[in-house]
C-alpha positions in Angstrom: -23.7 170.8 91.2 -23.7 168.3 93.5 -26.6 166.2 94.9 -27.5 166.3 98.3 -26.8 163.6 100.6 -29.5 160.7 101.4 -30.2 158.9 104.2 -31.3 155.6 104.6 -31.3 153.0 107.5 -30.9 149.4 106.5 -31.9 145.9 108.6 -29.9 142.8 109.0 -30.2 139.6 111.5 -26.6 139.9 113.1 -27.0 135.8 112.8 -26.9 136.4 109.1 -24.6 139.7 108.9 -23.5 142.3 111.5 -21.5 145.5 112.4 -19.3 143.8 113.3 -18.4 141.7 110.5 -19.3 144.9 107.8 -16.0 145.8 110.4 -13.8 143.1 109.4 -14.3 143.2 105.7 -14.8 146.8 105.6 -17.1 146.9 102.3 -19.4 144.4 101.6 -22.4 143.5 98.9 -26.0 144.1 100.3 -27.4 140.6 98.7 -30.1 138.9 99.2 -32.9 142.1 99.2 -35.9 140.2 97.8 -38.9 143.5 98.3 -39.8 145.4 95.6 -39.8 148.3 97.5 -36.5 147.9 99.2 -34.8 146.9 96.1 -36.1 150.4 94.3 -34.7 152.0 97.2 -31.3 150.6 96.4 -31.4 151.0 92.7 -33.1 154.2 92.2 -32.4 156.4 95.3 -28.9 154.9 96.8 -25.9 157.2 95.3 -22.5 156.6 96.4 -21.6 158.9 99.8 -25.3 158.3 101.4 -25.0 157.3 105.0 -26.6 154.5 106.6 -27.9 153.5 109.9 -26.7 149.8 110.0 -29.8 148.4 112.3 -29.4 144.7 114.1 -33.4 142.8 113.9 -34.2 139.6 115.5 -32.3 140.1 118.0 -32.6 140.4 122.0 -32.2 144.7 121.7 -33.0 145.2 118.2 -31.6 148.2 117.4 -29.1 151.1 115.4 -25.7 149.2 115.9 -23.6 151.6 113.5 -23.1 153.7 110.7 -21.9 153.1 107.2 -21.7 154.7 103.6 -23.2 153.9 100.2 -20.1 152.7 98.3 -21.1 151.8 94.8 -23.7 152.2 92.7 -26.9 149.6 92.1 -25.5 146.7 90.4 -27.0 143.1 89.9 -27.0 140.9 92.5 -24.9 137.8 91.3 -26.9 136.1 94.4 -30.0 135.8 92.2 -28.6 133.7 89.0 -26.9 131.2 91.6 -29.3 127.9 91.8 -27.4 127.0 95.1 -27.8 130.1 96.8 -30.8 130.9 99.3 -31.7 134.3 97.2 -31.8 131.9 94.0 -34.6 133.6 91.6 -34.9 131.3 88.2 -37.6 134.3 86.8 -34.0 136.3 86.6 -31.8 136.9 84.1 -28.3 138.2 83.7 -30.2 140.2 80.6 -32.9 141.3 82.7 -31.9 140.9 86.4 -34.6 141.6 89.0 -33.0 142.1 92.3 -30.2 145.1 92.8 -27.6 145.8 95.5 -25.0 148.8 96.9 -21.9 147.8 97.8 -22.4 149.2 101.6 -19.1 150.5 104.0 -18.1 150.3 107.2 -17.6 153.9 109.2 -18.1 152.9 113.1 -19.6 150.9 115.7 -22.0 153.2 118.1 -21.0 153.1 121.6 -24.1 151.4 122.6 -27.3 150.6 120.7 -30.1 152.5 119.8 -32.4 150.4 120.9 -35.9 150.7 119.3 -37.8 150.7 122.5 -35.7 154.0 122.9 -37.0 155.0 119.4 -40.5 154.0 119.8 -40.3 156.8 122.6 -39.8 159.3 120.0 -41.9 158.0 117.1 -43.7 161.4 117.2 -40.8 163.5 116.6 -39.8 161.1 114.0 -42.7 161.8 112.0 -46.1 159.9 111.0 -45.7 156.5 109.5 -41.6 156.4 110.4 -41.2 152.4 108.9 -39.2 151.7 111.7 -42.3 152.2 114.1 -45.3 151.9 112.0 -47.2 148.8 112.4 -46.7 145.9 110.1 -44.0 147.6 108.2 -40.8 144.9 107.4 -39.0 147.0 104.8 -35.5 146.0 105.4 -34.3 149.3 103.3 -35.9 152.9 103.4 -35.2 155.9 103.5 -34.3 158.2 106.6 -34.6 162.6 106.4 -31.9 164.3 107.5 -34.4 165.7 110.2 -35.0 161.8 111.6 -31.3 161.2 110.7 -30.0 164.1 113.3 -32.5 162.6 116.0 -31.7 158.9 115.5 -28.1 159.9 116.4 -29.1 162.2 118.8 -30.3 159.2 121.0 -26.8 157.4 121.0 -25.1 157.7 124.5 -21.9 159.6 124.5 -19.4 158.3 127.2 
């Protein structure tokens, strides 16, 4: 038996990373998590097949840019043992590593954002304490039902 299929939507600066370049390279490393919280997501929930809502922050429109897929397993982020890197974390070792990551890949651009003023008007009907709504919440990984999943999409513009 199979399990079902997750759902999770996942934030990046498109300064830092975007749609568009998960589009160029096509699969790419999710480095540089450094939550608790997010990182559980990624290392205990995340299976390989799980879509993703691929959301651009601090930006202009923040917003649901495009979709992906889960496309490995949890493995150690090599960001975290690097002394040069940003996401350096010297409490961390290849033994015991503390941070995780999914391989995450590209499956399409949406025609136009989803912008979250557009989801903010449907924060009821996403459900009570939604992350992407709920004040004070910067998870930059969580989990999305296939109920909320259906609705986010729903609000993308066909042309």
């Amino acid at each position: 038996m199979t399990a079902r299929k997750r759902y999770w939507l996942m934030k990046s600066e498109p300064d830092a990373f975007s749609i568009d370049d998960l589009a160029k390279v096509k699969v790419e490393p999710w480095n540089g998590v450094r939550n608790y919280q997010a990182r559980n997501f990624m290392r205990d929930g995340m299976q390989v097949g799980d879509g993703i809502l691929f959301y651009h922050s601090n930006t202009k429109v923040p917003g649901i840019v495009g979709l992906a897929t889960v496309a490995s397993p949890a493995y150690p982020d090599d960001t975290q043992f690097d002394p040069k890197s940003d996401y350096h974390d010297p409490k961390s070792t290849r033994e015991n590593p503390r941070w995780m990551l999914v391989d995450v890949a590209f499956d399409r651009k949406l025609k136009q954002v989803i912008a979250l003023d557009e989801i903010k008007l449907h924060a009821e009907e996403l459900g009570e304490g939604f992350p992407l709504v709920a004040k004070g919440n910067r998870l930059s990984v969580f989990p999305v039902t296939a109920a909320q999943w259906k609705l986010l999409l729903s609000l993308e513009k066909k042309s």
